[in-house]
N, C-alpha and C positions, 0 to 999 in steps of 0.2 A: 408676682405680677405676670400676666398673660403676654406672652409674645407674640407679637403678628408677626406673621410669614409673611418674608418677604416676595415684592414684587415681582422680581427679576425669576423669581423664583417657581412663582406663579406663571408667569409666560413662558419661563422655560418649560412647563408641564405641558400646558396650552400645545405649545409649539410640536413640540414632543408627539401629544395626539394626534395633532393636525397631519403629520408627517408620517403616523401607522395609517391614520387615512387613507393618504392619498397612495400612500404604498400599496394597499389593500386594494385602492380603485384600480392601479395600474395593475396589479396581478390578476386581478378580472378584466379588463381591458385585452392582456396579453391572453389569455385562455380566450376570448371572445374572437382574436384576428385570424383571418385569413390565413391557410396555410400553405404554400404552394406546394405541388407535389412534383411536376417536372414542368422543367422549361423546352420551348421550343429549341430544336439545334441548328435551327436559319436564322432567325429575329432575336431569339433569347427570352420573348415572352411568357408568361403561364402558359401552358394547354391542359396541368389540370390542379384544381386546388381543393384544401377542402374547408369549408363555411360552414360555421356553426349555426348550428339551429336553435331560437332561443327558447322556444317550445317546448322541442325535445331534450334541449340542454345537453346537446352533443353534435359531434362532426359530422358531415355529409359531405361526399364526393363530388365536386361539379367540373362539366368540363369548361373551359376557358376558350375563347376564341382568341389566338395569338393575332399578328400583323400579317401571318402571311396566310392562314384563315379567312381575315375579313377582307383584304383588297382579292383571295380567289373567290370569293363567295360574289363580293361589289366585280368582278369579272362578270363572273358566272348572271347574273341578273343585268348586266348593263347588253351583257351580247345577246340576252334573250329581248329586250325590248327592243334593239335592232333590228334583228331578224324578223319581229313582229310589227314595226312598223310602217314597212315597205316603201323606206327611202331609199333609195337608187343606188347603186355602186359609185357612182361619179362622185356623191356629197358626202359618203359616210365619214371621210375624215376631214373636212371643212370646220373650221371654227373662226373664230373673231379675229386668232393672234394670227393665222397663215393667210389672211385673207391679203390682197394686195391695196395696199393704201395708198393716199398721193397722185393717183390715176382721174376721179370724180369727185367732186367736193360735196353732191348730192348723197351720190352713195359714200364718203365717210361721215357724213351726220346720219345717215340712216344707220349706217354701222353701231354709231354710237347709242343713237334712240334705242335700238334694237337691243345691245348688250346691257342698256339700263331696261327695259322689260324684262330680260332674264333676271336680272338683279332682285328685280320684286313681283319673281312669279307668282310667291303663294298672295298676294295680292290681287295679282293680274288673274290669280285662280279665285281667289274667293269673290271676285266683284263682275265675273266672267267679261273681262275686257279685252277684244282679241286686237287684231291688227290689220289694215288692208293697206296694200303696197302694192304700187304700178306705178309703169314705165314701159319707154320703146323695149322692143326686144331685145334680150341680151346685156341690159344694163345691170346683168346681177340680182335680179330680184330671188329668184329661185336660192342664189348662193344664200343671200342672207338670211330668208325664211330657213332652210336646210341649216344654217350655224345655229337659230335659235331653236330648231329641232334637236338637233347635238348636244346642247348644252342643258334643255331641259333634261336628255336621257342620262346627263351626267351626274343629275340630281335622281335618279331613277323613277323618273315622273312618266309615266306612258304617253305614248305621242303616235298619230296616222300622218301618212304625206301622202296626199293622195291629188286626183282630180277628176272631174265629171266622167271625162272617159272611161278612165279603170273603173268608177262606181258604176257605171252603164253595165257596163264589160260584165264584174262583177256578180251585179243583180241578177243579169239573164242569165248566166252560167247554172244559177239557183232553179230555171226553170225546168232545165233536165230533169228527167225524171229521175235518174242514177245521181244528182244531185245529192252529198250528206246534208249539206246545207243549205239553209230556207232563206230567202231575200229576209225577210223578219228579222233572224239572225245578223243576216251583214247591215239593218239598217241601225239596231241594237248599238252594237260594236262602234259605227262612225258617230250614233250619238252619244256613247257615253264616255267615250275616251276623254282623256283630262284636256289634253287641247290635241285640234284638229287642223291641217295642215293641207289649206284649198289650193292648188298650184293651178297658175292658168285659167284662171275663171274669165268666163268669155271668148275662150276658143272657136267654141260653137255659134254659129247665128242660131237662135232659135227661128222657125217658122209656127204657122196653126197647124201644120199634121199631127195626126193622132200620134205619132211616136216621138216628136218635139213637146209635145204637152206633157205625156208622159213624163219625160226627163223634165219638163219643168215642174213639176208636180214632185219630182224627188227632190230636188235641187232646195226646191220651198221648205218639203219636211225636214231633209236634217236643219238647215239653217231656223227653220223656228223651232226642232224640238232643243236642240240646242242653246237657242236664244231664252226658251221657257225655261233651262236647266240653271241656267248662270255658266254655261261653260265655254271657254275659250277659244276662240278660230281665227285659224291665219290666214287670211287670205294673199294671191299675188296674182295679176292681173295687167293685161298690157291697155288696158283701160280704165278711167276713171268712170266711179260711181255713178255719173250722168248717161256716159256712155254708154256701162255696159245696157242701160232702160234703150236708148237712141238709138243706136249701132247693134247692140247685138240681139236686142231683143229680149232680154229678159225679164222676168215681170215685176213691178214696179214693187208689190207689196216683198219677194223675196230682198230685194234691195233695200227698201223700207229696213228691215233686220239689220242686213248688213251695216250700216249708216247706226242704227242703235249699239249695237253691236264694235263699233270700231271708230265713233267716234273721237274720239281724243288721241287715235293713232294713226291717223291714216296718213299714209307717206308718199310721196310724192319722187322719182328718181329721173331727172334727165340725163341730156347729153348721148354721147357716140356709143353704141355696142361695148360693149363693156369686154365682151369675147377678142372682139377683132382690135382692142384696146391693147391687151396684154397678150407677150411673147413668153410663150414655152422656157423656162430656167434650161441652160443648157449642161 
């Protein structure tokens, strides 16, 4: 009579296989990892390791970016968009958390509107939604435009702070002959930066002289080549959207932009100088 083999007997075999398996996977797994080669002697991180290549079906040397690597390197790119920016000495270390609260209740809901925009830049970038914010002088407007300049550069997002003036300034400079650079160039640059940073807009009354039209005739094109890009601009202004058409003269269709352009943001900041508000920490 035939004896079946027992069950137990049977999975114990089973089991058995399953376990050269996985053994087998794991020792291919292990030939397949990472190898570090040395570590950092600051951080303790890789700096260099070596990665199998499945192709070649052998090691290769790579180097590794430790922690102290990537915040010099995030150094190194955050001070260059700084420098490139041409925000002012006064704002470069301005942000949300040093800012003085408790003073205007205008300006801490702007504060806050303001830090939820940075929250959802690539947003506020892909749907080119900028900002326009006024008030009396001195109420801080500058500060808070300047912290959301800050904080985009802390995301390494390129940013200009500029205003009509220095773009004036700027352009003619181009006219020199010994000029490297072409007005072309600087119009280039203010329109394709990722957002652009209008300080003061309506300083100037315009008049009809031919060199008021000029500038208003610049003032138009970046604001609609921008407006045509989808990209972002910040405006700050000691007058409202009405005004700046009424009071300063400026032409109705560049506003027109503005108004498309910054609808759903436009801020409003009252109350006393915001300067002569706050005393010096001593």
């Amino acid at each position: 009579m035939r004896k079946e083999k027992s069950t137990e007997v049977e999975n114990l075999g089973v089991q058995n296989i399953r376990n050269d398996d996985k053994k087998h996977e794991y020792e291919q797994n292990e030939y397949k990892r990472d190898k570090i080669i040395f570590n950092c002697k600051t951080c303790g991180e890789p700096t260099l390791k070596e990665i199998f290549n499945e192709e070649l079906r052998r090691y290769y040397e790579v180097h590794a970016f430790c922690r102290c690597e990537r915040e010099a390197e995030f150094k190194r790119k955050f001070n260059n968009l700084m420098n490139n920016s041409l925000l002012g000495e006064r704002y470069k270390n301005v942000n949300f958390e040093n800012s003085k609260k408790n003073i205007n209740t205008t300006f801490d809901s702007a504060l806050e509107r303001l830090k939820k925009y940075c929250e959802n830049h690539h947003k506020m970038l892909e749907n080119g939604i900028g900002i326009y914010i006024y008030g009396n002088v001195g109420t801080g407007k500058t500060h808070l435009t300047a912290c959301v300049a800050n904080e985009l550069m802390k995301e390494l997002i390129p940013v200009f702070f500029t205003n009509l003036s220095q773009i004036s300034k700027s352009i003619k400079s181009t006219f020199n002959k010994n000029s490297s650079k072409t007005e072309k160039d600087l119009m280039e640059k203010l329109v394709a930066v990722k957002f652009l940073f209008f300080d003061d807009l309506g300083t100037e009354i315009f008049t009809k002289n031919q060199e008021d039209n000029w500038l208003q005739g610049i003032l138009f094109d970046i604001v609609n080549l921008r407006y045509n890009l989808k990209l972002p601009t910040i405006f700050s202004s000691n007058y409202s959207l009405n005004n700046l058409i009424n009071d300063r003269k400026i032409s109705e269709r560049t506003v027109d932009r503005i108004v498309e352009m910054t609808a759903s943001n436009v801020i409003k900041i009252t109350g006393e100088s915001f300067r002569s508000m706050i005393k010096p920490d001593l």
